[in-house]
FIKOLZA-1660 file (N, C-alpha, C; in steps of 0.1 Angstrom, whole numbers, plus 5000, padded with zeros to 4 digits):
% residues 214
   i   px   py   pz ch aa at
   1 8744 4584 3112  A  X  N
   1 8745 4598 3118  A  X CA
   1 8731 4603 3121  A  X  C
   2 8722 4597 3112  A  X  N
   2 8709 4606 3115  A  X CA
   2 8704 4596 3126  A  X  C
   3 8704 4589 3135  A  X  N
   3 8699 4586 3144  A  X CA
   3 8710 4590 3155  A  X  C
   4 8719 4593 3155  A  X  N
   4 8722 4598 3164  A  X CA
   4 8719 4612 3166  A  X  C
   5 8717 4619 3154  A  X  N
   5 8717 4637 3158  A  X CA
   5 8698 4634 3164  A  X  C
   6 8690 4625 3159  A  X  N
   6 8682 4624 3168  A  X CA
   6 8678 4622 3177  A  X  C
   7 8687 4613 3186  A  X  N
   7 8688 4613 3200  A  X CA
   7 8697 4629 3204  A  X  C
   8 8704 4630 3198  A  X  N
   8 8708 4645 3204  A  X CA
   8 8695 4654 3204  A  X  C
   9 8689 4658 3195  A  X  N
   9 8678 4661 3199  A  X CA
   9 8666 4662 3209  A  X  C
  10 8668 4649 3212  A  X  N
  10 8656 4643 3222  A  X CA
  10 8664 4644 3240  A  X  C
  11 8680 4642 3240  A  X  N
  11 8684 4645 3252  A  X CA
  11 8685 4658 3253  A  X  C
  12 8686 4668 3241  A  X  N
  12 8688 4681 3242  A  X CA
  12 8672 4688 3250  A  X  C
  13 8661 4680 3247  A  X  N
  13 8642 4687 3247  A  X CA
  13 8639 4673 3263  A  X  C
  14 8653 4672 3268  A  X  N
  14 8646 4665 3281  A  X CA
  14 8637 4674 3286  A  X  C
  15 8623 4671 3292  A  X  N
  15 8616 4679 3300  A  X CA
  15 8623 4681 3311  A  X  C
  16 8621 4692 3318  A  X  N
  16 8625 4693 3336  A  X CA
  16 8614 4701 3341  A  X  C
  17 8614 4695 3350  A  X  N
  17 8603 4705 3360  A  X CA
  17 8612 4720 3367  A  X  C
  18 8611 4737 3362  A  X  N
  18 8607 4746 3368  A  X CA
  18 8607 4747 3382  A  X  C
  19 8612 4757 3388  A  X  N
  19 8614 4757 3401  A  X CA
  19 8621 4768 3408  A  X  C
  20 8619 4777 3417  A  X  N
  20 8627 4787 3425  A  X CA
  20 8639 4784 3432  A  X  C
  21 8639 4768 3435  A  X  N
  21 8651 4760 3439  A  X CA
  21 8666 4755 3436  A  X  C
  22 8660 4758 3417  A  X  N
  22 8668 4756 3412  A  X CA
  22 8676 4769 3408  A  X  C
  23 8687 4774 3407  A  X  N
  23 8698 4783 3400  A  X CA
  23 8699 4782 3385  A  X  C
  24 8710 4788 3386  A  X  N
  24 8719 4792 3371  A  X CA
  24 8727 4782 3366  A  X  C
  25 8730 4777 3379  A  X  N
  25 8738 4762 3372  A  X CA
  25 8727 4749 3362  A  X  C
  26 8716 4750 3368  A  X  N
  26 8707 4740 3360  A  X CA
  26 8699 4750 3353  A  X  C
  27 8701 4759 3346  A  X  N
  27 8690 4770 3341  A  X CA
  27 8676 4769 3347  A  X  C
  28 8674 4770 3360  A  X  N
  28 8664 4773 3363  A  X CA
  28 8654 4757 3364  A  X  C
  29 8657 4749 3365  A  X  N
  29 8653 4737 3362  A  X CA
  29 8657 4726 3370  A  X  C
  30 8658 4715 3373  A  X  N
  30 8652 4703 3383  A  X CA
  30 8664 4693 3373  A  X  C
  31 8673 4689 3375  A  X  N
  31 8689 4686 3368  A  X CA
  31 8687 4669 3368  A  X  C
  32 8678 4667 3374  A  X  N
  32 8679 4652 3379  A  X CA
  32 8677 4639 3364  A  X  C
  33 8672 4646 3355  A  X  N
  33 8669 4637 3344  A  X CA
  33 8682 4634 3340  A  X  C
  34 8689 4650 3331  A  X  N
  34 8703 4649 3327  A  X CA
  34 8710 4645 3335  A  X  C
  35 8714 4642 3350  A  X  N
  35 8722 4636 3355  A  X CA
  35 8721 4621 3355  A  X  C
  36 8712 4618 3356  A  X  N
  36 8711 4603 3352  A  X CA
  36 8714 4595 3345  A  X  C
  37 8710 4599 3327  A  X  N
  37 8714 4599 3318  A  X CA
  37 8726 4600 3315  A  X  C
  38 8735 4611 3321  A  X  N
  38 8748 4610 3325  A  X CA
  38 8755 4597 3327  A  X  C
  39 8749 4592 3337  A  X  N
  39 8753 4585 3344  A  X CA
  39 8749 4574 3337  A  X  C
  40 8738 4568 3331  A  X  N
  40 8740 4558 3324  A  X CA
  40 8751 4557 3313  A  X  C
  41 8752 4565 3307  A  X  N
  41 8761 4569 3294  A  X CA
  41 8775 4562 3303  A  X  C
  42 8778 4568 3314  A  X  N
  42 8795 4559 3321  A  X CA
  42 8789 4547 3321  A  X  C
  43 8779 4542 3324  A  X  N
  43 8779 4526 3325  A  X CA
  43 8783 4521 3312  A  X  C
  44 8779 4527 3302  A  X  N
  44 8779 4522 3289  A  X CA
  44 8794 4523 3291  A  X  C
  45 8803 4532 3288  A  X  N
  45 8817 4535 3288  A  X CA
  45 8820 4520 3296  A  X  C
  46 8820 4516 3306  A  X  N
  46 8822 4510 3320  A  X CA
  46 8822 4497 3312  A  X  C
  47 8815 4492 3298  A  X  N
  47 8808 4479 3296  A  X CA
  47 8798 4474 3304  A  X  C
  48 8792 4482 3314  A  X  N
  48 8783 4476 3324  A  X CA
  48 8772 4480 3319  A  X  C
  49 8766 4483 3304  A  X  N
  49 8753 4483 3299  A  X CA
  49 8748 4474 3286  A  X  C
  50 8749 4461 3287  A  X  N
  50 8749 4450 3280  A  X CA
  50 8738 4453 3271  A  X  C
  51 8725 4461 3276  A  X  N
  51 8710 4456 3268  A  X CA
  51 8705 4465 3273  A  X  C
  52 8692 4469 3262  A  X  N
  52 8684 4482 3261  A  X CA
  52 8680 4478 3277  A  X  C
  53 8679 4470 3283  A  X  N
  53 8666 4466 3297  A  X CA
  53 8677 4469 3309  A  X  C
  54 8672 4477 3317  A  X  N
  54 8679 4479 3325  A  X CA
  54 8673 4474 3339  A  X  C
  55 8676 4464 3345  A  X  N
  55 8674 4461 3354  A  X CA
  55 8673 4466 3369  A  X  C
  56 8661 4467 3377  A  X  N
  56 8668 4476 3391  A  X CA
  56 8662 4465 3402  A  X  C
  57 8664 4450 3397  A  X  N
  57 8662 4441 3409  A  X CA
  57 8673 4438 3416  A  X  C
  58 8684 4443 3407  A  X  N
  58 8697 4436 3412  A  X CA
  58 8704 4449 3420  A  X  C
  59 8720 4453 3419  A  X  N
  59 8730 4464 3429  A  X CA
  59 8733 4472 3417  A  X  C
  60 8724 4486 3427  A  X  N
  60 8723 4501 3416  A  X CA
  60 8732 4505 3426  A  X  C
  61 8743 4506 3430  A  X  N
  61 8751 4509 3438  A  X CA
  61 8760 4518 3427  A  X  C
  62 8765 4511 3420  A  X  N
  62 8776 4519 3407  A  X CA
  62 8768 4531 3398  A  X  C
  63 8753 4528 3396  A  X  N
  63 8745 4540 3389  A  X CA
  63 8743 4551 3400  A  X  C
  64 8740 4546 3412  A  X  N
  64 8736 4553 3424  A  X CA
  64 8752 4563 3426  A  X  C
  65 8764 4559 3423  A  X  N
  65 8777 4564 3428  A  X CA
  65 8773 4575 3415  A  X  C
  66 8776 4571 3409  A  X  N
  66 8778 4578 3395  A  X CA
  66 8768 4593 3395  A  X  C
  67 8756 4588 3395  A  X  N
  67 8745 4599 3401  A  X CA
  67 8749 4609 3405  A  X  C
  68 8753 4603 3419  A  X  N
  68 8757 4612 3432  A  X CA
  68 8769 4620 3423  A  X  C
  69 8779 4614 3420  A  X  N
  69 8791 4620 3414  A  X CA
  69 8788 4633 3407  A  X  C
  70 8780 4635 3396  A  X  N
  70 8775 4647 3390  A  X CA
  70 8768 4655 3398  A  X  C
  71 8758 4646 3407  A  X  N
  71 8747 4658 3417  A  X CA
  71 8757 4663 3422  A  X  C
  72 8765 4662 3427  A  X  N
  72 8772 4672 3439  A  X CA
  72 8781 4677 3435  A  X  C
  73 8782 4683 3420  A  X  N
  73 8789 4690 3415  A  X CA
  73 8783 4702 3409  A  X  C
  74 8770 4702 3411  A  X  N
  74 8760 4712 3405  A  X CA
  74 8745 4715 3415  A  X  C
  75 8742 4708 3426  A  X  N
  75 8731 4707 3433  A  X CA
  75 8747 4712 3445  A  X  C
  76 8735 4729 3454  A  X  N
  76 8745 4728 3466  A  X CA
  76 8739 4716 3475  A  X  C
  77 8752 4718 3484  A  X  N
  77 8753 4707 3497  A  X CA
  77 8741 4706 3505  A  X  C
  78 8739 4694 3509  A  X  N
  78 8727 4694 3521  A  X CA
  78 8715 4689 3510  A  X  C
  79 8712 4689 3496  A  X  N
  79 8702 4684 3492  A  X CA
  79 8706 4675 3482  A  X  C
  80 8700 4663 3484  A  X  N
  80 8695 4648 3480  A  X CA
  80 8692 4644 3471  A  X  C
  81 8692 4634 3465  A  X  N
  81 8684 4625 3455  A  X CA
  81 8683 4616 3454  A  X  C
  82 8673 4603 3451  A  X  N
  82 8674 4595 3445  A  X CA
  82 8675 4590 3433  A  X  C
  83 8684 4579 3425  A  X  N
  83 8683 4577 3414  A  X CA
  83 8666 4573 3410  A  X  C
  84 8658 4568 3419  A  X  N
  84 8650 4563 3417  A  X CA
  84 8637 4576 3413  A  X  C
  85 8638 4585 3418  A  X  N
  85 8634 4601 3411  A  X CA
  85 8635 4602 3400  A  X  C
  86 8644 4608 3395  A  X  N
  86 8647 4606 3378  A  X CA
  86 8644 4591 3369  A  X  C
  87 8653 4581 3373  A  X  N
  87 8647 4570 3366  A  X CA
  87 8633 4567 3364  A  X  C
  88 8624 4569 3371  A  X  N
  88 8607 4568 3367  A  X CA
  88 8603 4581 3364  A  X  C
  89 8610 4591 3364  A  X  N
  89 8601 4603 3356  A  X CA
  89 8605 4602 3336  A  X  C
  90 8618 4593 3336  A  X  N
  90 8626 4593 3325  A  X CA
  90 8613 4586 3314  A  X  C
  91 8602 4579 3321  A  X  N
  91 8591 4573 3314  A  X CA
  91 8589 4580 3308  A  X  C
  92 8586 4596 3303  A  X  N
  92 8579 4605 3298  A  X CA
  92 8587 4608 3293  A  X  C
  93 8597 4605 3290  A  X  N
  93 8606 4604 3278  A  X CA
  93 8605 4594 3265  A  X  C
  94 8603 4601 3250  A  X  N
  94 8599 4590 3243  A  X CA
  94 8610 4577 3241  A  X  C
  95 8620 4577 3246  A  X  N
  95 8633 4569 3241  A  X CA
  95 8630 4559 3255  A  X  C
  96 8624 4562 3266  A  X  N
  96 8626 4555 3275  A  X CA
  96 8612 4547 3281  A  X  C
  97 8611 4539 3291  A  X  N
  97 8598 4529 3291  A  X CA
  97 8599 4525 3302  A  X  C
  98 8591 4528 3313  A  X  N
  98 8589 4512 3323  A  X CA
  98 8586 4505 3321  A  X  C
  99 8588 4494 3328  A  X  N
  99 8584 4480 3326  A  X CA
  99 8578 4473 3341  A  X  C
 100 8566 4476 3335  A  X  N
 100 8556 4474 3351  A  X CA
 100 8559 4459 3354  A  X  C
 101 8558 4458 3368  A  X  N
 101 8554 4442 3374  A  X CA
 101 8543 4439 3373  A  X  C
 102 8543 4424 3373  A  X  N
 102 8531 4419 3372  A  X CA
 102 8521 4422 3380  A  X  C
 103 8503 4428 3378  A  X  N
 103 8495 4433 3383  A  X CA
 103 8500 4446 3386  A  X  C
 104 8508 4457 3382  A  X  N
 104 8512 4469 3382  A  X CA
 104 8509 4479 3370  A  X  C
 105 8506 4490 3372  A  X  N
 105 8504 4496 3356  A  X CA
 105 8512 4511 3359  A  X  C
 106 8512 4512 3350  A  X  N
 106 8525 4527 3347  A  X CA
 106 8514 4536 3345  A  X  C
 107 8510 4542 3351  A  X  N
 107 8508 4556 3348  A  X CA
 107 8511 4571 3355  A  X  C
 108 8506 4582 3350  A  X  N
 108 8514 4590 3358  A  X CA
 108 8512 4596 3369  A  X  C
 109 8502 4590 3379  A  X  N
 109 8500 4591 3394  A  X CA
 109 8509 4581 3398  A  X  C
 110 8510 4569 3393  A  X  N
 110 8522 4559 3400  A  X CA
 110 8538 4564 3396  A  X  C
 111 8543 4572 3387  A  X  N
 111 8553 4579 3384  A  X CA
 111 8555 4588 3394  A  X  C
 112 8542 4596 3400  A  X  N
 112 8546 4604 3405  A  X CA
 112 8546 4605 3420  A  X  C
 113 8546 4590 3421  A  X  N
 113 8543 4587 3435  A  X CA
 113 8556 4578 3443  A  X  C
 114 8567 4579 3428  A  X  N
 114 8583 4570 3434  A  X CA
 114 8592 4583 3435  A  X  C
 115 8601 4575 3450  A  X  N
 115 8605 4588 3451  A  X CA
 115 8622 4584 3454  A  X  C
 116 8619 4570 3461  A  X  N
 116 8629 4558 3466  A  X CA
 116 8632 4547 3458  A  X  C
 117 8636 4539 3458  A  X  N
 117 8645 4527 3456  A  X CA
 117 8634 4514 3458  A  X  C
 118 8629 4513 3466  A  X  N
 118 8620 4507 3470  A  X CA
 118 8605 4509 3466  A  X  C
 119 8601 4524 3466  A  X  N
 119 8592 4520 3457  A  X CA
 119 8591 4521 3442  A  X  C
 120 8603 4526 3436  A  X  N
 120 8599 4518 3422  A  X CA
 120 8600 4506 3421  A  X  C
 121 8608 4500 3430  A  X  N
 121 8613 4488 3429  A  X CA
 121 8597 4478 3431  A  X  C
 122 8589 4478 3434  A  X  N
 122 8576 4479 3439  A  X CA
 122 8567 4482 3429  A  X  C
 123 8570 4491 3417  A  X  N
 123 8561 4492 3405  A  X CA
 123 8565 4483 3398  A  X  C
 124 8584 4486 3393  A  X  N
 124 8587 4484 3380  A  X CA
 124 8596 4472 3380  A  X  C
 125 8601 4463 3370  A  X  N
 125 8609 4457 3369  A  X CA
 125 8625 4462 3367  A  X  C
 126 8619 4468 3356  A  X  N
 126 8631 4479 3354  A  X CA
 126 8628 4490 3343  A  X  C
 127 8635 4492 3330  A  X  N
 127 8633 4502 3318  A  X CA
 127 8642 4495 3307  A  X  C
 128 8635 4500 3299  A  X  N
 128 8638 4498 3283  A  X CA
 128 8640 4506 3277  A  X  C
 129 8652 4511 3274  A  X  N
 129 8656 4524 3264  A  X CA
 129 8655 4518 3249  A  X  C
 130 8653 4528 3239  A  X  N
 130 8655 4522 3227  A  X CA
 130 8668 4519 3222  A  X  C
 131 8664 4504 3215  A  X  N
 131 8674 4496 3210  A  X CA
 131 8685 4506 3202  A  X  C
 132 8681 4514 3193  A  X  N
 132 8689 4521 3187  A  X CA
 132 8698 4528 3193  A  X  C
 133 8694 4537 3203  A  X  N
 133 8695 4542 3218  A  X CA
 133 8711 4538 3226  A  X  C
 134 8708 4523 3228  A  X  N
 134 8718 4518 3236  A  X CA
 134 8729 4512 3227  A  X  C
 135 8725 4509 3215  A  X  N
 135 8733 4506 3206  A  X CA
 135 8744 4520 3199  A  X  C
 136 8736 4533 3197  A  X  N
 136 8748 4539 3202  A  X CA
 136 8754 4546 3210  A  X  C
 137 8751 4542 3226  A  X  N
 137 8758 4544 3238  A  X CA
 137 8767 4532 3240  A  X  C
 138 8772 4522 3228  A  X  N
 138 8782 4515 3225  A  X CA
 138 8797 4525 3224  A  X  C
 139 8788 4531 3216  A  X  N
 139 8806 4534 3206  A  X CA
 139 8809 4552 3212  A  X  C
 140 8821 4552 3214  A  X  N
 140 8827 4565 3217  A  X CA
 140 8824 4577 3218  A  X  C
 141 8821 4576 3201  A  X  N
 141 8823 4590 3192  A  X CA
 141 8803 4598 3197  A  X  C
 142 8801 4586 3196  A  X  N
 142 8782 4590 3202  A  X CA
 142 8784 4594 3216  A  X  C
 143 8785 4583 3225  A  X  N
 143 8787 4586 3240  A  X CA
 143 8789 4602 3240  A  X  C
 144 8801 4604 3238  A  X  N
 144 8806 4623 3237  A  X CA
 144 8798 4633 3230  A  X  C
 145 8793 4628 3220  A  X  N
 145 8782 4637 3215  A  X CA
 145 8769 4635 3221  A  X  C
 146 8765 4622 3226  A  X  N
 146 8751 4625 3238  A  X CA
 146 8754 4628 3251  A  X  C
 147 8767 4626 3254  A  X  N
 147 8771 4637 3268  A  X CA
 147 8772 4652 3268  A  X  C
 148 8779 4659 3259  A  X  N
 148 8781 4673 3256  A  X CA
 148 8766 4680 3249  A  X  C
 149 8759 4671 3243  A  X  N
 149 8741 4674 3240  A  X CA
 149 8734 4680 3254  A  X  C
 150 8736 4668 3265  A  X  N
 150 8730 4669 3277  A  X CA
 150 8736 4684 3283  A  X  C
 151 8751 4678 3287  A  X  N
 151 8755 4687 3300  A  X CA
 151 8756 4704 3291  A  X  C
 152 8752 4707 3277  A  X  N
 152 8757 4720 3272  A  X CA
 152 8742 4726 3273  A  X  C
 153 8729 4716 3270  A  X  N
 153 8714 4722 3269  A  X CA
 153 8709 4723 3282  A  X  C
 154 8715 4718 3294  A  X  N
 154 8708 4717 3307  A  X CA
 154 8714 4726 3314  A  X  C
 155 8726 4727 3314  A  X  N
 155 8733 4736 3326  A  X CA
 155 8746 4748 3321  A  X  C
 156 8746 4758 3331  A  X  N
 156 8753 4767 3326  A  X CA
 156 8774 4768 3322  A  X  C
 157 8778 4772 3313  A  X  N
 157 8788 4777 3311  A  X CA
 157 8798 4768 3330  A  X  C
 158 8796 4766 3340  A  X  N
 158 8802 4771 3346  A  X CA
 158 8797 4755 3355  A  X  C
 159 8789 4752 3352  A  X  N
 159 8784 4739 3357  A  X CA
 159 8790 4728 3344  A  X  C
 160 8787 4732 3336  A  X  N
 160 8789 4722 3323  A  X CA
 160 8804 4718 3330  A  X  C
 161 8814 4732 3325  A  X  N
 161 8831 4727 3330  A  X CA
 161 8828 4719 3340  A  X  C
 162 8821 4717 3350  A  X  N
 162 8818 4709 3360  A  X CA
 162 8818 4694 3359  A  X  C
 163 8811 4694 3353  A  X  N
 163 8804 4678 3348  A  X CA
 163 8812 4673 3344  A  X  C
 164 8821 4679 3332  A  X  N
 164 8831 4674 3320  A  X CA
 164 8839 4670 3330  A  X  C
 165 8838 4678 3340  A  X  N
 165 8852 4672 3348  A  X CA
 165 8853 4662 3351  A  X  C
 166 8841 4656 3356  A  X  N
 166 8833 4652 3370  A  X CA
 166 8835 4636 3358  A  X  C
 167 8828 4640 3348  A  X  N
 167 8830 4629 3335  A  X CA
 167 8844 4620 3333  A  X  C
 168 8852 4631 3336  A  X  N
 168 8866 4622 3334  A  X CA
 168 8871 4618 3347  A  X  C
 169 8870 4625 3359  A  X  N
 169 8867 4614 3371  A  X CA
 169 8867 4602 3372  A  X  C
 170 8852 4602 3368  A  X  N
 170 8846 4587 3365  A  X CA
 170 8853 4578 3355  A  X  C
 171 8857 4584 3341  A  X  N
 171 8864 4579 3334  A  X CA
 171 8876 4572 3338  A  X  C
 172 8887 4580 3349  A  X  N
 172 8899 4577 3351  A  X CA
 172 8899 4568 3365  A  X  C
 173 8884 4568 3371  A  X  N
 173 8882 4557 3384  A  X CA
 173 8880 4545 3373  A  X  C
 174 8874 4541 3367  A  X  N
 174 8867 4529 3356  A  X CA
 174 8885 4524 3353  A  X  C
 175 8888 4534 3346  A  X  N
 175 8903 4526 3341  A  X CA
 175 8916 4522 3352  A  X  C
 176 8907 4524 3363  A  X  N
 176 8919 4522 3380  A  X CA
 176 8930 4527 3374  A  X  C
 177 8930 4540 3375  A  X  N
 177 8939 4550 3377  A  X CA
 177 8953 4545 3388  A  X  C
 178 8965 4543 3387  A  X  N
 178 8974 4541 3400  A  X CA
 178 8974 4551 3411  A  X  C
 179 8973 4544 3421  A  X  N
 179 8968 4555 3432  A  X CA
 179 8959 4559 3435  A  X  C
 180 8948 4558 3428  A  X  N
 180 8933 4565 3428  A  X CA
 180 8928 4559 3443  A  X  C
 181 8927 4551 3446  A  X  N
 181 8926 4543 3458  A  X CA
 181 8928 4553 3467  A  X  C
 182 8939 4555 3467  A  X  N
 182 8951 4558 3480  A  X CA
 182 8944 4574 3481  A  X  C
 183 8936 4580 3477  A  X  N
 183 8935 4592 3481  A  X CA
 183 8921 4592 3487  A  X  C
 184 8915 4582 3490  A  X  N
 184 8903 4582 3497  A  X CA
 184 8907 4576 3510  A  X  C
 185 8923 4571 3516  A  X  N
 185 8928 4570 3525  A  X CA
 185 8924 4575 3538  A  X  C
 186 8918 4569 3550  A  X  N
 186 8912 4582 3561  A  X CA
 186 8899 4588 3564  A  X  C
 187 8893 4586 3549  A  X  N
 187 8881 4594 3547  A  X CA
 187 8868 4586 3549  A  X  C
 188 8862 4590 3556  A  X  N
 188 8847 4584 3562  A  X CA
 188 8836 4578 3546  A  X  C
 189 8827 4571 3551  A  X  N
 189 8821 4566 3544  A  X CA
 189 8804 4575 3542  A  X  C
 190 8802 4582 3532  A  X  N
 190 8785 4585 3533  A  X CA
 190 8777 4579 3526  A  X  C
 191 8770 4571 3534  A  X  N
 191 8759 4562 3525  A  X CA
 191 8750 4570 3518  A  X  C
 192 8742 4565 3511  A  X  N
 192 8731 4571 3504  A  X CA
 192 8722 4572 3510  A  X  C
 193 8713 4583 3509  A  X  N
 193 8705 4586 3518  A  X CA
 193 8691 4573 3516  A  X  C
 194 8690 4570 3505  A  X  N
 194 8680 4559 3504  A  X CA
 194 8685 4544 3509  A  X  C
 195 8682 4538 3520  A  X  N
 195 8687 4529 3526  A  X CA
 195 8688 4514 3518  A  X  C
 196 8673 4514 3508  A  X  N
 196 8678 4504 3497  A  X CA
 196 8689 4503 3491  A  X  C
 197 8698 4515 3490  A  X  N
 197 8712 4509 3481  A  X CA
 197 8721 4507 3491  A  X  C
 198 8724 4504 3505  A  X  N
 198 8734 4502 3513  A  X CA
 198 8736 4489 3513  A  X  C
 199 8746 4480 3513  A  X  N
 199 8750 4468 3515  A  X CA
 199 8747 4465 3524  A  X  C
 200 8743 4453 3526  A  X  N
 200 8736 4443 3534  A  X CA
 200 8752 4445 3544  A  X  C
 201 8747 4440 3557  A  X  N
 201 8756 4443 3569  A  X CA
 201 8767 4422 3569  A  X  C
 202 8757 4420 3563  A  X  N
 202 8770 4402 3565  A  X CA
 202 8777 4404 3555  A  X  C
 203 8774 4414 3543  A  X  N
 203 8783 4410 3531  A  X CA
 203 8793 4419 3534  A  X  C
 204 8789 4434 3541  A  X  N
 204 8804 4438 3544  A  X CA
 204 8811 4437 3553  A  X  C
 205 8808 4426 3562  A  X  N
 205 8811 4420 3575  A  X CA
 205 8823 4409 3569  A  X  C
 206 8816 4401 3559  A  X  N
 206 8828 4395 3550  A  X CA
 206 8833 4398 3544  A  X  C
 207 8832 4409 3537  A  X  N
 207 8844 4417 3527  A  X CA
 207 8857 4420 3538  A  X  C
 208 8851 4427 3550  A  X  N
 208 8863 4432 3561  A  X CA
 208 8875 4423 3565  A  X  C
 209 8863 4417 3572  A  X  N
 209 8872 4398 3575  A  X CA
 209 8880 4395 3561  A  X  C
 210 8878 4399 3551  A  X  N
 210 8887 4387 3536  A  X CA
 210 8898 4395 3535  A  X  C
 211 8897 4410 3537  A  X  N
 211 8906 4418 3531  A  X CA
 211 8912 4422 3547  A  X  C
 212 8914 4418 3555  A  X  N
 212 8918 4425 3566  A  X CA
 212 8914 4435 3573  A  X  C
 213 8904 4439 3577  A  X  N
 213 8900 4452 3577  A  X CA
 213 8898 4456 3590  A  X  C
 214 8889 4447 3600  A  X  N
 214 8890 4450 3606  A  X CA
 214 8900 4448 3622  A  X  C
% end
């Protein structure tokens, strides 16, 4: 327990950058760390966080959904993000770490110079949370206590109900909900505004073709 109430701690003292942009829903503050975080925590739920090392050579498409899922429950409409924002500023966090490529170095003019998908992808390999860290973003009873840490210290009364929602969402997509499908029936596709996470154009050219689609 005492390593967990000290990661509560440490998600509770996330830095955010200040800002006139930001509202009452983020207390005045730049949301993008806690949402992340967020969103890794469902990966963990998901089983899709095997090891402290989080890789971003491979498809951030499901962190990128997830992201999005919270941002636009607390950021108004019309403004953006990339996960790749948050994920490189999360370095200045003591729990978390880039992991530069080779002939690359981490510091905080190259942190503050990703803004896309591509170019962290371009600095870093990926990140290394601490072992302890992801070990307990294993089990349940932590997950819930480092989600309600985040979304109760970062954002207001009115956003939080937000999130929690927004949390079980996600939760009841992961367990293919019956029907869940069927109500995105009709509805257009919005890609991510960062073009690195869009699917390559032959793979969903053959998804279409397999499943009938077009």
């Amino acid at each position: 327990m005492a390593e967990l109430e000290k990661y509560i701690k440490m998600f509770e003292g996330v830095r955010r950058a200040p800002g006139p942009m930001w509202g009452a829903a983020t207390k005045g503050r730049a949301p993008h760390k806690p949402l992340l975080l967020l969103a890794v925590l469902d990966l963990a739920a998901r089983g899709a966080l095997p090891a402290a090392f989080l890789d971003i050579g491979g498809d951030l498409v499901e962190l990128n959904e997830l992201f999005n899922g919270y941002w636009r429950r607390v950021v108004p409409a019309g403004r953006t993000s990339s996960i790749a924002f948050p994920f490189s500023r999360l370095h200045n966090e003591p729990f978390w770490e880039l992991v530069a490529l080779p002939g690359r170095t981490i510091d905080a003019a190259a942190v503050n110079n990703v803004s896309t998908v591509v170019q962290l992808r371009a600095l870093a390999a990926g990140a290394r949370m601490d072992a302890e860290l992801h070990l307990l973003m294993q089990g349940v009873e932590a997950r819930a206590a480092l989600r309600l840490a985040l979304i109760h210290a970062h954002f207001d009364a009115t956003a939080a109900a937000a999130l929690e929602e927004q949390a079980a969402v996600h939760a009841g997509a992961a367990a293919n909900v019956p029907g869940f499908l069927l109500t995105l029936a009709g509805r257009g596709i919005i890609p991510p505004a960062d073009r690195a996470l869009w699917p390559a154009q032959e793979n969903l050219g053959r998804h279409r073709q397999r499943f009938g689609l077009d």
